[in-house]
GUDRENFI-188639 format. One record per residue (C-alpha): x, y, z; residue in one letter. Coordinates in nm, 3 decimals. Example, Ala and Ser with C-alpha at 12.3 -4.5 7.8 and 13.67 -1.06 7.14 Angstrom:
2
x, y, z, type
1.230, -0.450, 0.780, A
1.367, -0.106, 0.714, S
END
This chain:
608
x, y, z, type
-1.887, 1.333, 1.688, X
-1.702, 1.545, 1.864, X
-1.312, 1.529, 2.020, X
-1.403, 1.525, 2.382, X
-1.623, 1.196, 2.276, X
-1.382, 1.002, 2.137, X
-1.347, 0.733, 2.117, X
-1.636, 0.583, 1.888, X
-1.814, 0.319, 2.047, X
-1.859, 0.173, 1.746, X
-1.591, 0.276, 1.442, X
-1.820, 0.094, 1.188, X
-1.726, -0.177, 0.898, X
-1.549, -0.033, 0.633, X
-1.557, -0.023, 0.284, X
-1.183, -0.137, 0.226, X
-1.208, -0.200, -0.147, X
-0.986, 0.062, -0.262, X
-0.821, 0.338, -0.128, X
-1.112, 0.548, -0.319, X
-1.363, 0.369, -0.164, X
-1.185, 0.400, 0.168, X
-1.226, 0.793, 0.126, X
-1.557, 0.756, 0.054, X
-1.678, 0.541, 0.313, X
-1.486, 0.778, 0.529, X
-1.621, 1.082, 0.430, X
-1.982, 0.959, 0.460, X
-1.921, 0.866, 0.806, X
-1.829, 1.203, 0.883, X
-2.148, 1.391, 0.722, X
-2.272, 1.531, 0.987, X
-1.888, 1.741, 1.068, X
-1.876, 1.780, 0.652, X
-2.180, 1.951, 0.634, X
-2.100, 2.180, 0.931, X
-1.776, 2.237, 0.813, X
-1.888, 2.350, 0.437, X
-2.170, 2.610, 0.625, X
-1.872, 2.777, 0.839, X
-1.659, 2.769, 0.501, X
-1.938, 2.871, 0.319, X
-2.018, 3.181, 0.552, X
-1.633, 3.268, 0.599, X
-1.580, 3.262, 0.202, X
-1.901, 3.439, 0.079, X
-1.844, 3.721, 0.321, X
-1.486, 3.714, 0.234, X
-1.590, 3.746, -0.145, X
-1.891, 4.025, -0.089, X
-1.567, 4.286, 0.037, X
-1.545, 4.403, -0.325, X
-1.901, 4.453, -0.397, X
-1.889, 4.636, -0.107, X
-1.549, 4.879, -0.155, X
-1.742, 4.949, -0.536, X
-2.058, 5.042, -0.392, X
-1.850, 5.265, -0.148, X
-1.621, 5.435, -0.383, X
-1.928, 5.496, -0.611, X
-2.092, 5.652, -0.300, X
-1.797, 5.849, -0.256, X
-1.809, 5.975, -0.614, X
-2.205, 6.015, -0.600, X
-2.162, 6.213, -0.311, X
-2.430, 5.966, -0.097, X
-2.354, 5.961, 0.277, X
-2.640, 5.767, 0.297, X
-2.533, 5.505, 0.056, X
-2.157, 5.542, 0.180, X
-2.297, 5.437, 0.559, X
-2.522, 5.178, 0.461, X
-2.196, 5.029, 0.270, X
-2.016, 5.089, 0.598, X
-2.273, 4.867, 0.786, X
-2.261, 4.559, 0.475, X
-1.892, 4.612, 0.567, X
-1.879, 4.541, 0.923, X
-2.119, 4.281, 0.866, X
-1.881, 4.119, 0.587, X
-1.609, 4.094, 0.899, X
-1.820, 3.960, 1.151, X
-1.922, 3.696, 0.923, X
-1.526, 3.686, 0.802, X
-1.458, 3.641, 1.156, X
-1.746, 3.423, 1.268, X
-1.696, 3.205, 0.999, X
-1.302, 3.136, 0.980, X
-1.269, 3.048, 1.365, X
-1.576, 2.799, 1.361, X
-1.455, 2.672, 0.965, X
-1.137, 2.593, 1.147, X
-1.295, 2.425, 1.465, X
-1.481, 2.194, 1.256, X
-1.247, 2.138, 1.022, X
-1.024, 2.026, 1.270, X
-1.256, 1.797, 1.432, X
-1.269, 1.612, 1.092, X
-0.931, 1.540, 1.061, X
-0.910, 1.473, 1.435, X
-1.214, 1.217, 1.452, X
-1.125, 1.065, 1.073, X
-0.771, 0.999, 1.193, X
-0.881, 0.859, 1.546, X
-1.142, 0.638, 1.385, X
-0.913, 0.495, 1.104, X
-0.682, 0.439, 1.428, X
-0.945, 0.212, 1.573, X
-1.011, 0.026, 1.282, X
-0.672, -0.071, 1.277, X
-0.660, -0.160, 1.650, X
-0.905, -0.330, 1.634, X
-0.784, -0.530, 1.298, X
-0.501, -0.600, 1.493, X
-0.628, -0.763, 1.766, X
-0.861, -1.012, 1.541, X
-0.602, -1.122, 1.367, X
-0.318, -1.123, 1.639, X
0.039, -1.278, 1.512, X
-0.141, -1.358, 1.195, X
-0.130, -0.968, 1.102, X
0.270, -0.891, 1.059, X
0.279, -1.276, 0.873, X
0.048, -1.099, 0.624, X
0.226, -0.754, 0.619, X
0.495, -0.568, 0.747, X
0.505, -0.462, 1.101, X
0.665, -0.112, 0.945, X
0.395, -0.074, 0.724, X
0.171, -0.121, 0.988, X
0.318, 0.143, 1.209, X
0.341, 0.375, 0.923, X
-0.044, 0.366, 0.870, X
-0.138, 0.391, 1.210, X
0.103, 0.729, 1.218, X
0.168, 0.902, 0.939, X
-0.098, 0.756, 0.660, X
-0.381, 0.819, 0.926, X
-0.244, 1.216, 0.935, X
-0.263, 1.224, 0.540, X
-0.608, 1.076, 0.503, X
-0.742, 1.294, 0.773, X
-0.635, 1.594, 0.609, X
-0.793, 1.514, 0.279, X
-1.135, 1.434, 0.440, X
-1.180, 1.787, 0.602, X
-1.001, 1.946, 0.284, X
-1.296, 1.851, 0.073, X
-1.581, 2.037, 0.309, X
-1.324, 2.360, 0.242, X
-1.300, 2.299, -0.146, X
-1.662, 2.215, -0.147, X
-1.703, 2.554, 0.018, X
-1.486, 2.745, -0.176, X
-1.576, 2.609, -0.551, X
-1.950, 2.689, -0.427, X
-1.802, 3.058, -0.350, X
-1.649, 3.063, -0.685, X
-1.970, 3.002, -0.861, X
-2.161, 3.220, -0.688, X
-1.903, 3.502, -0.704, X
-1.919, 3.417, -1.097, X
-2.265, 3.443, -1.153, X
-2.322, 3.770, -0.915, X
-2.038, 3.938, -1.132, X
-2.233, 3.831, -1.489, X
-2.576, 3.983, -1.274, X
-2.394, 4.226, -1.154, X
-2.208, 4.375, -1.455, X
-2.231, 4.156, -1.771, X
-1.955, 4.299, -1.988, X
-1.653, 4.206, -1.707, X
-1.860, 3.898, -1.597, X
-1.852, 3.679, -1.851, X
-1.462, 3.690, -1.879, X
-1.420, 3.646, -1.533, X
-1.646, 3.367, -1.573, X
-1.473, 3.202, -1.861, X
-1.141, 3.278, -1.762, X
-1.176, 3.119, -1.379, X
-1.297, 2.771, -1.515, X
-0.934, 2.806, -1.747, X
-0.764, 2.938, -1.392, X
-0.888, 2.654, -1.185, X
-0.873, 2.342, -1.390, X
-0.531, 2.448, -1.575, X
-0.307, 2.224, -1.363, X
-0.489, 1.936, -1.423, X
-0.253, 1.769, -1.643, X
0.048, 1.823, -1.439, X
-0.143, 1.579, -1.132, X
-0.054, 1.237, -1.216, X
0.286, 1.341, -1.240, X
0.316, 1.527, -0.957, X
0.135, 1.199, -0.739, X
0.388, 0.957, -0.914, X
0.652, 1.140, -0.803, X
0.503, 1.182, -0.425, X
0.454, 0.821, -0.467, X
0.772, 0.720, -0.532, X
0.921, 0.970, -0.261, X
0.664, 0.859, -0.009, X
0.824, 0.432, -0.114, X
1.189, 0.514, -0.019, X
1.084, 0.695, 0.229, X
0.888, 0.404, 0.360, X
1.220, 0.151, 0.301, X
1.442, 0.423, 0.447, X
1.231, 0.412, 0.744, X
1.199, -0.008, 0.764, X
1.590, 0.000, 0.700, X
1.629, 0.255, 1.002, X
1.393, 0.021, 1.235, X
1.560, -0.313, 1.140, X
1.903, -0.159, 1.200, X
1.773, -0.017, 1.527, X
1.646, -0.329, 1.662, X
1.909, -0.542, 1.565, X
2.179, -0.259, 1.670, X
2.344, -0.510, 1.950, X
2.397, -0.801, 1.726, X
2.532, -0.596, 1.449, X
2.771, -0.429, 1.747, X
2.906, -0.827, 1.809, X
2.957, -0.855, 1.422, X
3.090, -0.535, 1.337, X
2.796, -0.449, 1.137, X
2.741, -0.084, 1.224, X
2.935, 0.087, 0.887, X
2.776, -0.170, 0.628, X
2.426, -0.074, 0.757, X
2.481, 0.293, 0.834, X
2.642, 0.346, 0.445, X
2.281, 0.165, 0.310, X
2.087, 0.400, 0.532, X
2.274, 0.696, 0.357, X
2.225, 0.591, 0.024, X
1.860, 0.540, 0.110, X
1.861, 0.856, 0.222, X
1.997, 1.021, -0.038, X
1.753, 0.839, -0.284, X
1.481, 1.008, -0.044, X
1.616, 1.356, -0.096, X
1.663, 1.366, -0.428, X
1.267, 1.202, -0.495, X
1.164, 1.459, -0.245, X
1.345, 1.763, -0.466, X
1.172, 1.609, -0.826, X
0.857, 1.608, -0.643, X
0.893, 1.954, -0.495, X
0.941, 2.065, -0.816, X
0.645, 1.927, -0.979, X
0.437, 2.122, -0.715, X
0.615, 2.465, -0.704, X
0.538, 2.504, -1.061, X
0.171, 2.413, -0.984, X
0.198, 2.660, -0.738, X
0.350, 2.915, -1.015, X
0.118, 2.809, -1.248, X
-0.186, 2.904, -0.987, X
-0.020, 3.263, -0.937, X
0.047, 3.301, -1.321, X
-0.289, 3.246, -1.460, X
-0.522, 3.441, -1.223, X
-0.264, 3.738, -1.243, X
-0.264, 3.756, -1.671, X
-0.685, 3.701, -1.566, X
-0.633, 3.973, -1.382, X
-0.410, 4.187, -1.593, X
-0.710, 4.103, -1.896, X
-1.048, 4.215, -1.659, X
-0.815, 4.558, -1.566, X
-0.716, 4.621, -1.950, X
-1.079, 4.501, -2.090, X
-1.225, 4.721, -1.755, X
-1.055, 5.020, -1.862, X
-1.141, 5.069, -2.234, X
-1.493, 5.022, -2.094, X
-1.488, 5.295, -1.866, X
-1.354, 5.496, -2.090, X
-1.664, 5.442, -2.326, X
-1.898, 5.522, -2.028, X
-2.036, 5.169, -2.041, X
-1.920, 5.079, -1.678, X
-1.848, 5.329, -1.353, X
-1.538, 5.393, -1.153, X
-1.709, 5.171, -0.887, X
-1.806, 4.881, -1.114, X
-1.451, 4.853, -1.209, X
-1.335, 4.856, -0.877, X
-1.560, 4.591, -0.738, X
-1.442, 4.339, -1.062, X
-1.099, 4.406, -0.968, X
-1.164, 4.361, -0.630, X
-1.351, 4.047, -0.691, X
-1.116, 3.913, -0.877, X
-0.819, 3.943, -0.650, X
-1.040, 3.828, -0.339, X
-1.054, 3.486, -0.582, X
-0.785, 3.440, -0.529, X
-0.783, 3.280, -0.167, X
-1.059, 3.007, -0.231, X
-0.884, 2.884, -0.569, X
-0.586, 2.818, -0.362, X
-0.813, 2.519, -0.232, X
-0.831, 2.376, -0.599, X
-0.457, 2.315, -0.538, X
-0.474, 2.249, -0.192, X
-0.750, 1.954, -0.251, X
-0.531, 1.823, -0.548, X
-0.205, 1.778, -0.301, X
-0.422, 1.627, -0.033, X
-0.576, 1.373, -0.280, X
-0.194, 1.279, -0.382, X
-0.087, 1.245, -0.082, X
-0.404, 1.073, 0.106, X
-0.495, 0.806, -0.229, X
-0.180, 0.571, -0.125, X
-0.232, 0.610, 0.265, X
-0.547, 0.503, 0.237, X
-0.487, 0.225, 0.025, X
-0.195, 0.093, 0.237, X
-0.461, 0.153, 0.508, X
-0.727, -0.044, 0.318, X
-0.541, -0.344, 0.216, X
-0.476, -0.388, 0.608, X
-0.832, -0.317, 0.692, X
-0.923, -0.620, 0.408, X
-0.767, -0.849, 0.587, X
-0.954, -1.136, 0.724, X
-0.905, -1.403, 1.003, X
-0.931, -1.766, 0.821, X
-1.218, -1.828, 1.124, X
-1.498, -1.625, 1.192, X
-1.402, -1.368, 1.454, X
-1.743, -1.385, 1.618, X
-1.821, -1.744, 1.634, X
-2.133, -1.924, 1.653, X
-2.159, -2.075, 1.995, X
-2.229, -1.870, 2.306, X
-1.956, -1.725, 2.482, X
-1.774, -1.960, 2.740, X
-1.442, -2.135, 2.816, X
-1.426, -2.496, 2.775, X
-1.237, -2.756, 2.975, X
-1.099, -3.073, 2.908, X
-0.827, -3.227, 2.679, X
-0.680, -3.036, 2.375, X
-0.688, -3.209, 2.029, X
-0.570, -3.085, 1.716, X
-0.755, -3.298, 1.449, X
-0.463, -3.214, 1.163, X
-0.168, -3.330, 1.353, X
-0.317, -3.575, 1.578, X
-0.144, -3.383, 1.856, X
-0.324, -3.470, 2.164, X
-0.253, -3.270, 2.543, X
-0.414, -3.435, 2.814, X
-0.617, -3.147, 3.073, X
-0.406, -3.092, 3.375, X
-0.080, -3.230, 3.222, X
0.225, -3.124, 3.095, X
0.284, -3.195, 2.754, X
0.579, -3.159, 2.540, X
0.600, -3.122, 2.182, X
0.907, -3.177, 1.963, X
0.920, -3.024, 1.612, X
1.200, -3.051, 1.383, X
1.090, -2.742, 1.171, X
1.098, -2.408, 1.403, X
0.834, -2.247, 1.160, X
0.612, -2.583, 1.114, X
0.630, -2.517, 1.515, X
0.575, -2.193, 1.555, X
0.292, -2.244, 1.280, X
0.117, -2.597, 1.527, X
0.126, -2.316, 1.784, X
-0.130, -2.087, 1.664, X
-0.309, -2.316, 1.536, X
-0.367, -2.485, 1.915, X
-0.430, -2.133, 2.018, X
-0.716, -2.086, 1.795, X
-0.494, -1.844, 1.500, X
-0.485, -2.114, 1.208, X
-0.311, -1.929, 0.986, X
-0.502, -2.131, 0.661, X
-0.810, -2.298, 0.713, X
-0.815, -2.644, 0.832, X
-1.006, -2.871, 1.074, X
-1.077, -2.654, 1.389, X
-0.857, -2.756, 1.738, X
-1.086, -2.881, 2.036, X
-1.068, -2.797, 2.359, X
-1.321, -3.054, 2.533, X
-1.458, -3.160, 2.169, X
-1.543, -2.789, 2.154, X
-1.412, -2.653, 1.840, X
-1.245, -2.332, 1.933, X
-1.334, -2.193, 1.561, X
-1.698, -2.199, 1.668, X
-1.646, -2.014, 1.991, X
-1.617, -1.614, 2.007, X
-1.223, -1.476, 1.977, X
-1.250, -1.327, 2.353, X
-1.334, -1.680, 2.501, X
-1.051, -1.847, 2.236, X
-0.826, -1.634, 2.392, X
-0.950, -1.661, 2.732, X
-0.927, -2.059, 2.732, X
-0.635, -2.105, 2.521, X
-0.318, -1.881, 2.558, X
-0.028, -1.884, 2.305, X
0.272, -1.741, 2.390, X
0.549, -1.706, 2.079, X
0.929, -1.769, 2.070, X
0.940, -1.354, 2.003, X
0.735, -1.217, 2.282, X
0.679, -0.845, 2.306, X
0.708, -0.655, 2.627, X
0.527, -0.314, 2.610, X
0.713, 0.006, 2.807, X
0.586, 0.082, 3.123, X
0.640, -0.035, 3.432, X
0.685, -0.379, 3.586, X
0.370, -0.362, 3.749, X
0.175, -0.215, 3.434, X
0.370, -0.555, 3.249, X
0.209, -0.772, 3.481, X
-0.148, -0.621, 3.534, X
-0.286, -0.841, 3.271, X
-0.675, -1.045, 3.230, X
-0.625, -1.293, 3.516, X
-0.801, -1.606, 3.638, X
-0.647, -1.438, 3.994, X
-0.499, -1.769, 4.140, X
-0.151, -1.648, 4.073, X
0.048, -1.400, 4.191, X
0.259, -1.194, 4.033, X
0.536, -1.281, 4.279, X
0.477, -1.645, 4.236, X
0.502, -1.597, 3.897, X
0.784, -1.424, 3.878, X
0.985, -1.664, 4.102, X
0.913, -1.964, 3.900, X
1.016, -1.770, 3.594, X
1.339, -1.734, 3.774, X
1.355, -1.349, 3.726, X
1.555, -1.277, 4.046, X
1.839, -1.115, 3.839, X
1.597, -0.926, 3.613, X
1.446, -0.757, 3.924, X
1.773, -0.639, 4.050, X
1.843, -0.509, 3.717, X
1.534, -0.288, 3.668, X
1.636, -0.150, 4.002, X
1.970, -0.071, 3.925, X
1.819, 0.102, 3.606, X
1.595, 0.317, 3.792, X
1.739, 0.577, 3.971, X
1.419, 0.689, 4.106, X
1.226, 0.352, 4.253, X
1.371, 0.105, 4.525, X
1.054, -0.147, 4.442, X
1.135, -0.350, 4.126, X
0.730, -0.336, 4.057, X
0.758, 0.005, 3.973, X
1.069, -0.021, 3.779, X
1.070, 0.090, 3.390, X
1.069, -0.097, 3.093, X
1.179, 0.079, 2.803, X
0.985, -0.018, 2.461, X
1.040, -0.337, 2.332, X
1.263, -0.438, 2.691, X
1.612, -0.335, 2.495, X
1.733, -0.265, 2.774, X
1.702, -0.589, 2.917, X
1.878, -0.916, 2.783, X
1.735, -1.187, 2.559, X
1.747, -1.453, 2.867, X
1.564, -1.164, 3.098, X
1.288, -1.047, 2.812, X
1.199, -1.406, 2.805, X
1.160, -1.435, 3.145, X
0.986, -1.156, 3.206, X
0.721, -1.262, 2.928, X
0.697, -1.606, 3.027, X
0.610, -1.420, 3.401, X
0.361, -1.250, 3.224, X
0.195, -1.586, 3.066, X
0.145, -1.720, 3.379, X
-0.006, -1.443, 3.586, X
-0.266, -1.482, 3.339, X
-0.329, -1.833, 3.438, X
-0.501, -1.932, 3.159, X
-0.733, -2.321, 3.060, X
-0.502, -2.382, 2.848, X
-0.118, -2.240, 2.807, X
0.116, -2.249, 2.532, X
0.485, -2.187, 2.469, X
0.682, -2.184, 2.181, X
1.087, -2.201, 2.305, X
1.018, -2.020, 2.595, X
1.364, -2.119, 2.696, X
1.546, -2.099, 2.388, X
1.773, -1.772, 2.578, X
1.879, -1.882, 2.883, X
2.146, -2.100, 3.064, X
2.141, -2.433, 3.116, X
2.070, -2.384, 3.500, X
1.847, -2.175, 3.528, X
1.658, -2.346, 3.236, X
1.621, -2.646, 3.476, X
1.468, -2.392, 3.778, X
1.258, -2.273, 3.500, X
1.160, -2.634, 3.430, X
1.096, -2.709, 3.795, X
0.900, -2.358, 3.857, X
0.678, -2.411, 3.582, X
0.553, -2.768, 3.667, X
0.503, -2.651, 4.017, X
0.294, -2.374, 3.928, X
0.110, -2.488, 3.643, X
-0.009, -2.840, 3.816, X
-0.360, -2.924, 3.753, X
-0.346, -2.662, 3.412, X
-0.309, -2.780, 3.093, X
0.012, -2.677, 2.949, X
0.191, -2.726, 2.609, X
0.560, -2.665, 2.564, X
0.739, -2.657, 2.235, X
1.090, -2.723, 2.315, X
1.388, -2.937, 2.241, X
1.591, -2.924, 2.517, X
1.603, -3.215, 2.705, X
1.571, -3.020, 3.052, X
1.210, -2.953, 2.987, X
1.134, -3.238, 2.779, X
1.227, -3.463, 3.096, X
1.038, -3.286, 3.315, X
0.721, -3.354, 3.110, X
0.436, -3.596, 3.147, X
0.382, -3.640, 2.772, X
0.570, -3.633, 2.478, X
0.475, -3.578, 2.104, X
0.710, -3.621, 1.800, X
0.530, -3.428, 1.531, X
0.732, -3.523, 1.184, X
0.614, -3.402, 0.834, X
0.275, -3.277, 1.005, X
0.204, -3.547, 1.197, X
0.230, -3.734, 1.538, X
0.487, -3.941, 1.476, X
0.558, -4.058, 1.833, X
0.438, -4.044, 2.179, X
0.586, -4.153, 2.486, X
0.850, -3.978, 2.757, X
1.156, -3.837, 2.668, X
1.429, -4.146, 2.825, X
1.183, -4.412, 2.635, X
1.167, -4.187, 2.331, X
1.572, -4.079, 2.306, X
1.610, -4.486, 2.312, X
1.369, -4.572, 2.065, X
1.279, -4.313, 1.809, X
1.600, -4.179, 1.598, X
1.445, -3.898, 1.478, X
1.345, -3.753, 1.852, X
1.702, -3.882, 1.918, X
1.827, -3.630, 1.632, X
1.664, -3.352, 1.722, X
1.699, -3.340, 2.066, X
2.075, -3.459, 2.074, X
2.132, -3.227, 1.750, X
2.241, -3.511, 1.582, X
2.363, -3.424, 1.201, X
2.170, -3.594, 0.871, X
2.539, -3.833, 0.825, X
2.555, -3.913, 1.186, X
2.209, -4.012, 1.169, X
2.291, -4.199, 0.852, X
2.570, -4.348, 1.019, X
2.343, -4.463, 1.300, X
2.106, -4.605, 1.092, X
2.332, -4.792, 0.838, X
2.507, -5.006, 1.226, X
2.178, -5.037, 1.278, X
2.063, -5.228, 0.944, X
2.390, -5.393, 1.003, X
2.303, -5.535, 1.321, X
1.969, -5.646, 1.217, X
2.111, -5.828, 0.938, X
2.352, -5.995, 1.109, X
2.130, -6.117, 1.353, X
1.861, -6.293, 1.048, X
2.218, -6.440, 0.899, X
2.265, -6.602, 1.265, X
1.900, -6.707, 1.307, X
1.946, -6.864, 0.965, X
2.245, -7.025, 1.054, X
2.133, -7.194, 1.365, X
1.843, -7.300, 1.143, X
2.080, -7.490, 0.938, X
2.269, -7.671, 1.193, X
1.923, -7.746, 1.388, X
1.788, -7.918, 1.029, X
2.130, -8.124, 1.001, X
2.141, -8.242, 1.321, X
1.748, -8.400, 1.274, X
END
């Protein structure tokens, strides 16, 4: 795989485990880029290590007096850079592409996670967690897969550079070759405590960054409060807790990194010393002890990957378990479904509540709870969030049909819509049935005011279409996000549309245009509102009280305010003692009416 063919048309199924198992599965994805990789770093590092042999055999020459030996060194010299050369720019190309291709396809994966499992996802975890593994965990990972083609390349190097000094001269050999092993492995035991303490840095800095987004996005509302201080001291002192875990961990590594310029310079210091008395005995040449030395210090640069694959590992073993324990998530339903692809028609029935909407009719639920609501929502939209008995659309269970056709027949729109940056038109070019504009939609949305807004905001567009929306619509009011979304629901026109609250931010007047706007437009579509203002509720064909999980009541909202005290008291916002109150006159009443029955009972048995 290659960048220019990204992305994968297929990322694969992953082995999400353990972060461990994540690596793996990764890494084994990417064998054909490994391998490449470790025969560029292979060729780079070999040619890199045969310098020495080289500079011996050429001072030797020198001392031998051998042009001929000196210029055939010359040649294995150039030959050393071109292969130096060759090697290190096409290393880095494909080392690059590993990272590029691992990162983009862990991406995907978690794209495509997201859209299986739609609200359900950041229910299950934290959106922040969610955004840091799509950013910064997928940079981390990626760098530890193409490390290990490099450190495969260079411990390969080091072995080979080991055994051709032992071949090569046996007496200097074998303590470079015991001494590297000691060089290599020596900070070892000073890993787990380096990765605790990048774990525990990498944890605050994870709540320092959720503490910074919640603050950002609730920035206006702490503004009314006076919020701004409290919030701003606990960012410090998260901070601050960041800073100093940063400086332990820093550190832990700088005296790995001493440690790995200590031990191959006293390894050093030893071949030179144990080098020299040999010479001096006539057991070695001038030139042997140069190329040891040599060799030695060229080892250097490939055991710097020993500590460069131990940082990566540290740092890429909690990315990619964060990333696998959002990759193991799993939709309660299967995803794929086991009917054939189609969108159903006909009456929506949810078999747990007893809820029933009627095809081409406006229907009206009330709910008490606001998360038992939000909760009967996605469950009608085919996003149960705990198995149950599968919603029907047309006694087709919506479980058994594929997630694209769900979502095609059945749309769910929350009480927290999201509206994506870009502009207006971008908002609104969504998957369409086509029988409604964007302008109709808009109008009976009632987002007149938002319009002129966006067009105020934009100092470079007259046409409110092409307006901006910066991310998230802060710029915009509750009342005009909601709008805007609820625009966006019905350009899409879907079977079957459902809103939770879509109201719940705007006036009282323009909720009734709303009202009005969305009966027109929606006549002869099935639509479910959850609501409990009685604007919309008396503008609906159907109502449902669902109380305790259940259909409780059904009827339309004058008959249902009159007759059913618990509609009455959560439509009217009637307290629990008010209620009480209403119930107790109403016991009162009753009785007094069975102690007049029995009265007239009496005087009718006197009188016969």
């Amino acid at each position: 795989m290659q960048i220019q063919d990204l992305p994968y048309p297929d990322p694969g199924v992953p082995d999400a485990r353990s972060g461990p198992h994540f690596l793996w599965w990764l890494w084994r994805n990417q064998l054909g880029g490994q391998l490449k990789a470790l025969a560029w770093g292979l060729l780079h590092f070999v040619s890199v290590s045969a310098l020495p042999f080289c500079v011996g055999l050429a001072v030797q020459a020198v001392i031998d007096r051998s042009g001929t030996r000196l210029a055939l060194t010359g040649g294995l010299m150039a030959l050393c850079g071109t292969g130096i050369a060759v090697g290190d720019t096409f290393l880095h190309r494909a080392a690059v592409t590993n990272w590029i291709t691992a990162a983009a396809r862990i991406q995907q994966l978690l794209a495509r996670k997201a859209a299986r499992l739609g609200s359900g996802l950041t229910r299950r975890v934290a959106a922040g967690e969610v955004v840091a593994v799509s950013t910064g965990d997928v940079e981390k990972v990626g760098w530890f897969v193409e490390a290990v083609s490099r450190f495969t390349a260079a411990a390969l190097t080091v072995v080979v550079v080991c055994v051709g000094l032992v071949v090569y001269q046996p007496a200097l050999g074998v303590v470079v070759a015991v001494g590297l092993p000691v060089v290599a492995l020596a900070v070892l035991p000073l890993l787990p405590r380096a990765t605790r303490r990048a774990d525990i840095q990498r944890e605050k800095a994870g709540r320092a960054t959720e503490l910074a987004s919640d603050t950002v996005a609730g920035l206006r509302v702490l503004r009314g409060i006076g919020g701004e201080e409290l919030f701003l001291d606990r960012y410090r002192r998260a901070s601050q807790e960041v800073r100093h875990a940063a400086v332990r961990s820093a550190r832990m590594w700088s005296l790995i990194s001493a440690i790995q310029v200590l031990l191959p310079g006293l390894l050093l210091i030893a071949v030179v010393w144990h080098g020299i008395h040999l010479a001096r005995q006539g057991r070695i040449t001038v030139g042997e002890l140069v190329t040891v030395y040599s060799a030695v210090m060229v080892l250097n640069y490939p055991l710097r990957h020993f500590e460069e694959i131990a940082m990566a590992y540290s740092f890429s073993r909690p990315s990619a378990k964060r990333a696998a324990r959002v990759l193991s998530l799993e939709r309660s339903t299967d995803a794929d479904g086991s009917r054939a692809a189609e969108v159903p028609g006909g009456d929506l029935y949810d078999p747990a509540t007893g809820l029933l909407a009627p095809a081409g009719r406006l229907t009206a639920v009330v709910c008490g709870d606001p998360d038992a609501a939000g909760r009967l929502a996605e469950r009608l939209g085919g996003h149960p969030a705990e198995p149950g008995p599968a919603v029907l659309l047309g006694g087709v269970p919506l479980d058994d049909l594929p997630l694209d056709s769900a979502r095609t027949a059945v749309l769910v729109q929350d009480k927290d819509p999201v509206l994506l940056s870009g502009s207006l038109r971008e908002l609104l070019d969504v998957p369409s049935s086509g029988a409604v504009r964007a302008e109709d939609a808009l109008t009976a949305a009632q987002c007149e005011d938002v319009l002129d807004a966006l067009v105020q905001g934009s100092l470079d567009t007259a046409d409110p279409m092409d307006a901006r929306i910066t991310e998230r619509g802060r710029s915009l009011s509750g009342g005009q996000r909601q709008r805007l979304a609820l625009a966006r629901s019905l350009v899409t026109d879907p079977e079957v549309l459902v809103l939770d609250e879509p109201t719940s931010a705007v006036d009282s007047h323009t909720e009734a245009r709303i009202a009005d706007g969305l009966r027109r437009l929606r006549s002869g579509r099935t639509t479910v509102v959850f609501t409990s203002s009685p604007l919309l509720l008396d503008r609906a064909d159907r109502i449902a009280l669902v109380h305790a999980g259940e259909v409780a009541a059904v009827g339309v909202h004058r008959e249902l305010v009159d007759t059913e005290p618990r509609y009455r008291a959560v439509v009217t916002r009637e307290t629990d003692e008010e209620l009480a109150t209403v119930d107790a006159d109403a016991d009162l009443a009753e009785e007094g009416a069975l102690l007049g029955a029995f009265d007239r009972l009496e005087e009718i048995e006197e009188s016969a």
